[in-house]
N, C-alpha and C positions, 0 to 999 in steps of 0.2 A: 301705917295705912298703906294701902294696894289697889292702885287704879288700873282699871284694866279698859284703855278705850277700843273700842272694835268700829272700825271703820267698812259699813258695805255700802259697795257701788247702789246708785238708782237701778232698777227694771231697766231702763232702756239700755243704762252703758252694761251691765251682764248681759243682753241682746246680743249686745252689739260686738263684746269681746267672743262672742262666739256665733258668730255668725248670723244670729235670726234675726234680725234688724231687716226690716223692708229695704232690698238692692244688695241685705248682705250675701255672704258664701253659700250660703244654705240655703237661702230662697232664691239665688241665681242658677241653684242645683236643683230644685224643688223643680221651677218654673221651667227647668229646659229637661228635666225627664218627663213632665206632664206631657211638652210637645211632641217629644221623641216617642212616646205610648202611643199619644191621639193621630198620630200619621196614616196608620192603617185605617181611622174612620173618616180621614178625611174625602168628602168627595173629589173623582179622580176621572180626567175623561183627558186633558189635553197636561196634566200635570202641572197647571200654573198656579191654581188654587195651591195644592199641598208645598208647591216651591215657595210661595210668596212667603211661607211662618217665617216670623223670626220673635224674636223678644223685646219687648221695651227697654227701653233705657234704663228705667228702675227694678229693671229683673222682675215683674210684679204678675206681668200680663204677656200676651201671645198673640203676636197682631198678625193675622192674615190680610197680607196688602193685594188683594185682588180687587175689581170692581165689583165684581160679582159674590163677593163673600157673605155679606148680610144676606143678597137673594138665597144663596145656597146654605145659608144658617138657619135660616128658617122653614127651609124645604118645603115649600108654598109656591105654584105656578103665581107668578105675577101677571096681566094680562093690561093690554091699552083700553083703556076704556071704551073707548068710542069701538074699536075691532071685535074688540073681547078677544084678541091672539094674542100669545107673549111673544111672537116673531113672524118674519116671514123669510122666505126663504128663494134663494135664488140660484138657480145651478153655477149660473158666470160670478155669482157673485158670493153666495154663504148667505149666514141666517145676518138678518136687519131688521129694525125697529123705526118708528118712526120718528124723528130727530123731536126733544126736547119734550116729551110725553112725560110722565109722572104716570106710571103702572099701577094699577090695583092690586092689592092681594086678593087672592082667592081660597077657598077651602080644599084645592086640590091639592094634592101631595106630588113634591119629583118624584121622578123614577131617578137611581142613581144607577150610574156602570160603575166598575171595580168589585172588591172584595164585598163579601154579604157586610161587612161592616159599617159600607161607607155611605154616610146620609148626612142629615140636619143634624144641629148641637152637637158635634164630632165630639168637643172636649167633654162636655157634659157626660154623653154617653161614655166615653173613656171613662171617666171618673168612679161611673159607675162600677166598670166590668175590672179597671187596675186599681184602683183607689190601695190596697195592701200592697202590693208590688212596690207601688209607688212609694207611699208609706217606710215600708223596709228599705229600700235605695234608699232612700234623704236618711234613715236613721244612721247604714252603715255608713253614707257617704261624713254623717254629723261625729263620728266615735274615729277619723280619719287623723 
């Protein structure tokens, strides 16, 4: 008699011996060529927005730490209710709001400065126009 026992790993630990486990090599590589693509769409006027990218902890996600990231995600004039203005503006002083307001959206669209690229959904829109680019880097980065 001839036993033959075959021992294979679960789904997750073959994941995980090769990188694609969520926080592993491959989605840490994934996750920061997406960013390094989406930079050109990002909205761009004083550069803080596009500085603030970095990565979460678990490699997963793309966090823009700006205050104004959501407003400029959604590419939507917000305005004060009671004003109907999204600011006001003063030479001695620059643009101001009025303290502790809660803004509306509106159906207006920003205008953005920088390259024709750069607007709302930056990643999204990336995703669209690199999605293969991207695709191929994590392949060859994966056969590394």
């Amino acid at each position: 008699m001839f036993t033959v026992k075959i021992d294979v790993s679960d789904a997750a630990t073959i994941l995980k011996n090769h990188g694609l486990n969520p926080g592993g090599r491959v989605q840490a590589f994934f996750t920061s060529e997406v960013m390094k693509k989406a930079d050109p769409y990002v909205p761009v006027l004083s550069e803080a927005l596009k500085n603030s990218a970095r990565i979460s902890e678990d490699k997963c996600a793309i966090i823009y730490d700006a205050p104004y990231a959501r407003y400029h995600w959604f590419g939507k004039l917000m305005v004060d209710p009671v004003t109907g203005k999204g600011a006001f503006y003063s030479p001695s002083y620059g643009f101001w709001s009025r303290p502790d307001v809660n803004k509306e959206k509106t159906d207006r669209d920003l205008n953005y400065n920088g390259a024709p690229l750069r607007g709302p959904r930056w990643v999204e829109r990336c995703w669209i126009n690199e999605k293969e680019n991207i695709i191929k880097s994590t392949e060859a980065f994966m056969r590394k």
